[in-house]
MARNU-397814 format. One record per atom (N, C-alpha, C): residue number from 1; residue in three letters; atom name; x, y, z. Coordinates in steps of 0.001 Angstrom, whole numbers. Layout:
N
   pos   code   site         X         Y         Z
   NUM    Ala     CA         X         Y         Z
...
END
This chain:
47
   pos   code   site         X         Y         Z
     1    Unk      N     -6105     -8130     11011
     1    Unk     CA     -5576     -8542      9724
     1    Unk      C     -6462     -8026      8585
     2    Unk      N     -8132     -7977      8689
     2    Unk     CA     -8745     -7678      7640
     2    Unk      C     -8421     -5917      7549
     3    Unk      N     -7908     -4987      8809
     3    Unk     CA     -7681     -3604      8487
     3    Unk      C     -6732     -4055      7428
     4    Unk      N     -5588     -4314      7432
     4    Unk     CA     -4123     -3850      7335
     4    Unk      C     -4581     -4832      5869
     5    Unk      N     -5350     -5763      5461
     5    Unk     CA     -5353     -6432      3852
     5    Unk      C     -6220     -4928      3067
     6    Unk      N     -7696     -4322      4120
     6    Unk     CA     -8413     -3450      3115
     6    Unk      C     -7299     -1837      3300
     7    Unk      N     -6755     -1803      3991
     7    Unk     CA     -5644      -611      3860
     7    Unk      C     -4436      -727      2825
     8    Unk      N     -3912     -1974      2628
     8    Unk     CA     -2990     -2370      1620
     8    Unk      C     -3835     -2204       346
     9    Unk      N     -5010     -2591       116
     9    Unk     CA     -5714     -2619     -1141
     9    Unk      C     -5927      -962     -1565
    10    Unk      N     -6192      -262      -413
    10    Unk     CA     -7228      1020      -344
    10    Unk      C     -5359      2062     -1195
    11    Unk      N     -4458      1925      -496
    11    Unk     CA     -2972      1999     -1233
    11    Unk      C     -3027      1634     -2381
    12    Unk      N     -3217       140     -3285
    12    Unk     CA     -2868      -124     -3996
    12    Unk      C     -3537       526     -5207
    13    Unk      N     -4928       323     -4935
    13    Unk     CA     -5904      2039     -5710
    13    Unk      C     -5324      2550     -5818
    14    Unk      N     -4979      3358     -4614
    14    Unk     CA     -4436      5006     -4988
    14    Unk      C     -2692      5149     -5850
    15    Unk      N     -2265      4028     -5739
    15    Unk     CA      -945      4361     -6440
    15    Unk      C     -1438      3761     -8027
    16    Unk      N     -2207      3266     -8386
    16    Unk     CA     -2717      3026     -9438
    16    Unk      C     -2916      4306    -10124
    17    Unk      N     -4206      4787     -9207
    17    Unk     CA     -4716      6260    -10066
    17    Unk      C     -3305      7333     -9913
    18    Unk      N     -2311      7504     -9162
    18    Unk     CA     -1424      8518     -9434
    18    Unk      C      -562      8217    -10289
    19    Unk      N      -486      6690    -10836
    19    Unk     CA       423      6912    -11900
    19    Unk      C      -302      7267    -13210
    20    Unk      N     -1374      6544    -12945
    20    Unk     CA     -2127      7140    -14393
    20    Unk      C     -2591      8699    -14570
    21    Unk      N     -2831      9188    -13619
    21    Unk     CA     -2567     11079    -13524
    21    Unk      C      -961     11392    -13697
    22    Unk      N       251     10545    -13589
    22    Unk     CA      1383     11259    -13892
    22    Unk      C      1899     11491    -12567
    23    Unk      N      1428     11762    -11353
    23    Unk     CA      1938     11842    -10058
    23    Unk      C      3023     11252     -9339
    24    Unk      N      4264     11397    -10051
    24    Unk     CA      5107     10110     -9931
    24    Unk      C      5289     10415     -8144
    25    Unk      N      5823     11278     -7454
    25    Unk     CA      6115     11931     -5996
    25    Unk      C      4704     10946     -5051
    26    Unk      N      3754     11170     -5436
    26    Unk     CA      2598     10616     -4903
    26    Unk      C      2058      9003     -5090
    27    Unk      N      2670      8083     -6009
    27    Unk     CA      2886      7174     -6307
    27    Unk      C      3734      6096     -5648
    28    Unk      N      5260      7271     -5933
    28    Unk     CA      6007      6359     -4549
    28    Unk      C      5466      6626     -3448
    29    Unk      N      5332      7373     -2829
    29    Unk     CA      4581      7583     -1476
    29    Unk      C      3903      6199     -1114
    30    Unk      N      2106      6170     -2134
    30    Unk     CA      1768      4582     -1970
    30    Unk      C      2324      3561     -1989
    31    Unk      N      3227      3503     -3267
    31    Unk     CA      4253      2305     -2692
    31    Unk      C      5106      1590     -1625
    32    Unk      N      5079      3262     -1068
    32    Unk     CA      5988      3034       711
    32    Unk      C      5176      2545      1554
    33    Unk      N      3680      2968      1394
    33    Unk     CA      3163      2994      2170
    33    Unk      C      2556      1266      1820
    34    Unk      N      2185       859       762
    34    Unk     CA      2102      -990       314
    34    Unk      C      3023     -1780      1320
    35    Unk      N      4286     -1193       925
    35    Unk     CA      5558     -1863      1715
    35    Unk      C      5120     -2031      3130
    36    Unk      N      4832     -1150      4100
    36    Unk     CA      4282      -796      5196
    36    Unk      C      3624     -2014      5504
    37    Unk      N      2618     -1742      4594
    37    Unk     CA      1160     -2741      5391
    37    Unk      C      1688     -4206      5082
    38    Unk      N      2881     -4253      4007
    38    Unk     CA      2752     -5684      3539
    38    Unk      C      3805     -6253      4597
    39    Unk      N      4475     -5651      5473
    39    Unk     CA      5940     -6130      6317
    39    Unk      C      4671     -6109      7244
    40    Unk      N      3828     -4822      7999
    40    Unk     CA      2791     -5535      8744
    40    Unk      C      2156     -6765      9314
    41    Unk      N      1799     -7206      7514
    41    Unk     CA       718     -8475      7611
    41    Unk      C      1731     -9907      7538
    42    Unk      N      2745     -9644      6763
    42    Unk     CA      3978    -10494      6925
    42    Unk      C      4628    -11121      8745
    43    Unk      N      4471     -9846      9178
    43    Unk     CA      5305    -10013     10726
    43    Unk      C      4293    -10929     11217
    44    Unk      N      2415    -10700     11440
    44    Unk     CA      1447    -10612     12207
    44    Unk      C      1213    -12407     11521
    45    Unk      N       973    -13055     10719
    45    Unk     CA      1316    -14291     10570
    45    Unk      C      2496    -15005     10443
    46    Unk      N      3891    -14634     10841
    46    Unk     CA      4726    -15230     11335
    46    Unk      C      4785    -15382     12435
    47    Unk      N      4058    -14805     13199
    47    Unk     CA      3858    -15014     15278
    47    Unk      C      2025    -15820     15231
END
């Protein structure tokens, strides 16, 4: 659980800094990838 919270965070950085560079393509990307870790950590404390 502590990977998948500092991997969601380590994402949430990086879609930070690509929107503020303008990177919109690379932005959503992190966002998909937020989604990811957050259905992850969602599933892993519902069992």
């Amino acid at each position: 659980m502590k990977d998948l919270t500092k991997q969601y965070e380590i994402a949430k950085n990086n879609s930070i800094e690509f929107m503020k560079n303008g990177q919109i393509s690379a932005y959503l990307n992190a966002l998909i990838e937020m989604n990811r870790y957050k259905r992850l950590m969602v599933a892993i404390v519902a069992n």
